[in-house]
C-alpha positions as CSV (number, residue, x, y, z in Angstrom):
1,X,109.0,108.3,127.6
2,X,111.6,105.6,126.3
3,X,111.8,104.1,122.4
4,X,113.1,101.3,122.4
5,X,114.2,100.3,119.0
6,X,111.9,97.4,117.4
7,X,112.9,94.0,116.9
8,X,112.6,93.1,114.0
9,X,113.5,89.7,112.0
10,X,113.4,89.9,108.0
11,X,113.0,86.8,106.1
12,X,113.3,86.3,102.2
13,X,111.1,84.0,100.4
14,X,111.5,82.6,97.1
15,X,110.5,85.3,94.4
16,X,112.0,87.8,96.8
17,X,109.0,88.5,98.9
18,X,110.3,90.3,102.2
19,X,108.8,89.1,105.3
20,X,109.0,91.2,108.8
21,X,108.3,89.2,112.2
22,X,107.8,90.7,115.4
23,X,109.8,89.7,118.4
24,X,107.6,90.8,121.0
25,X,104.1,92.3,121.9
26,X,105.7,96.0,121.4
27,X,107.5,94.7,118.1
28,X,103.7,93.1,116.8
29,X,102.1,96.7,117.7
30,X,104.9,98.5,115.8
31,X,105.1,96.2,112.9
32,X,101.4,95.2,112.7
33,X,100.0,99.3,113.2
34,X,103.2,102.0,112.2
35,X,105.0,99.6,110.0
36,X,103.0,97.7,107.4
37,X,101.2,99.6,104.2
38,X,97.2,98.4,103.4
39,X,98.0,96.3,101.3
40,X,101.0,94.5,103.0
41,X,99.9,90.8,103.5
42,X,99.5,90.3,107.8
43,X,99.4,87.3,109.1
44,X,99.2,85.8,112.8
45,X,98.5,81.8,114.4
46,X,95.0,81.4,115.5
47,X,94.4,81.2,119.5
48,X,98.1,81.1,120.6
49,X,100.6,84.0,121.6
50,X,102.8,84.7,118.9
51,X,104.5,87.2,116.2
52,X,103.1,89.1,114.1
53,X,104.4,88.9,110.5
54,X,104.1,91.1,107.4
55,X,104.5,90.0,103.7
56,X,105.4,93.3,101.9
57,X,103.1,93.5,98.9
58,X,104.7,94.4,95.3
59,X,103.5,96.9,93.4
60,X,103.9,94.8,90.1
61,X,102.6,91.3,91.7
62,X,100.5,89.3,93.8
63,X,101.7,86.5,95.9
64,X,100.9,82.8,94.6
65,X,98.8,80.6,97.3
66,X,102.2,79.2,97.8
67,X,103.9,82.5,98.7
68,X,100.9,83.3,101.4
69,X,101.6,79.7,102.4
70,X,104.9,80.0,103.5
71,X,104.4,83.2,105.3
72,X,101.7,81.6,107.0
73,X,104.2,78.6,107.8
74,X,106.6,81.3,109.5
75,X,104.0,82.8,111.5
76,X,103.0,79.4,113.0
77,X,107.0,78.8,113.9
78,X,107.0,82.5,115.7
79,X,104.8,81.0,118.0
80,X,103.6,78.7,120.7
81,X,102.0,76.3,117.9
82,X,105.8,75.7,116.6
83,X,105.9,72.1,117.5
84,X,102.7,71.1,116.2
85,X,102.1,69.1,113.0
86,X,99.8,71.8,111.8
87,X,98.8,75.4,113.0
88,X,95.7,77.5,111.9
89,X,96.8,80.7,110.6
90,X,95.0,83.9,110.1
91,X,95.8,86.0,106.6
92,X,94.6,89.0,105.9
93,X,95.8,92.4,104.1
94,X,97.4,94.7,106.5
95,X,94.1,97.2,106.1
96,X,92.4,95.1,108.0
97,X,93.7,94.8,111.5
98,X,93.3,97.6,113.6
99,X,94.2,98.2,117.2
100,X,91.0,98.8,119.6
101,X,91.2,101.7,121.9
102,X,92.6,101.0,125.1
103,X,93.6,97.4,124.0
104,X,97.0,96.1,125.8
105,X,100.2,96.4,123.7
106,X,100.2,93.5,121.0
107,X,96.6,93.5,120.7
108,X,94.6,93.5,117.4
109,X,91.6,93.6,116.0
110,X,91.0,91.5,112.4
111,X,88.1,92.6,110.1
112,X,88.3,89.9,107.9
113,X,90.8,87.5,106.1
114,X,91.0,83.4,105.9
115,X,92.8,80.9,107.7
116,X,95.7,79.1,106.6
117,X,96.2,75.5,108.1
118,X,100.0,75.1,107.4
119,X,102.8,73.7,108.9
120,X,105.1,75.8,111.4
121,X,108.4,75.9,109.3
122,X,111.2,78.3,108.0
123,X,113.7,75.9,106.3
124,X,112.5,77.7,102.9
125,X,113.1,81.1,104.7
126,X,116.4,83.0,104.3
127,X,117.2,85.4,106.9
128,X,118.3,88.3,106.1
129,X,119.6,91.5,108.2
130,X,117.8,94.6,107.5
131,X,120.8,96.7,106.7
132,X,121.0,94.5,103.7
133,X,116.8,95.5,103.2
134,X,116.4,98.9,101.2
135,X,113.0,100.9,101.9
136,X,111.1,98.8,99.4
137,X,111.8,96.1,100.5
138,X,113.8,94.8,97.9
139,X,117.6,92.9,98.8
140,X,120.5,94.3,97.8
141,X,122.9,91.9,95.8
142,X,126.4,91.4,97.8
């Protein structure tokens, strides 16, 4: 059997919250069951395909409504609701989204969470490369 490598994108928000975004039904999987920790933030637009994004949680903090705002904002713009004028948004901690037996590749199942009617958007996003990423999930200064 062939790995193929994920692909990943990695966003920085303000207050240095790391976000990961899936490229493609294999990345979701990966990122959404291997990848993210319990209490990672996971968030995904309601009803249309799309990526899968993580907000890695801090140990020391918890992300303002703002924070869980803009992620949900990024995961409207990774997907087919990225040229409306608002998208519904599921968030939820990572703990809660499973994948069912059998289920094709990209395919969750969400326990519980909230949705998020934002606006798709990444202008307040910095892209960042994940060699620049160390494993928790900090940036390193240039």
């Amino acid at each position: 059997m062939t790995h193929i490598k994920p692909r990943i994108i990695y966003y920085e928000l303000p207050g240095a919250w790391t976000l990961l975004v899936g490229a493609s039904d294999a990345d979701n999987d990966y990122l959404s069951i291997e990848t993210a920790e319990p209490d990672d933030w996971w968030f995904h637009a309601d009803n249309v395909p799309g990526s899968h994004v993580i907000l890695r949680a801090k140990a020391d903090e918890e992300p303002s409504r703002e924070t869980l705002r803009q992620a949900a904002a990024v995961a409207a713009y990774h997907s087919k609701a990225r040229n409306a004028s608002s998208a519904p948004v599921h968030c939820t901690r990572a703990r809660y989204v499973t994948k069912p037996r059998g289920a094709k590749v990209g395919t969750v199942r969400v326990a519980r969470g909230k949705v998020l009617i934002v606006r798709p958007d990444i202008s307040f996003a910095a892209r960042v490369r994940a060699s620049d990423l160390d494993p928790t999930g900090t940036t390193f200064e240039p």
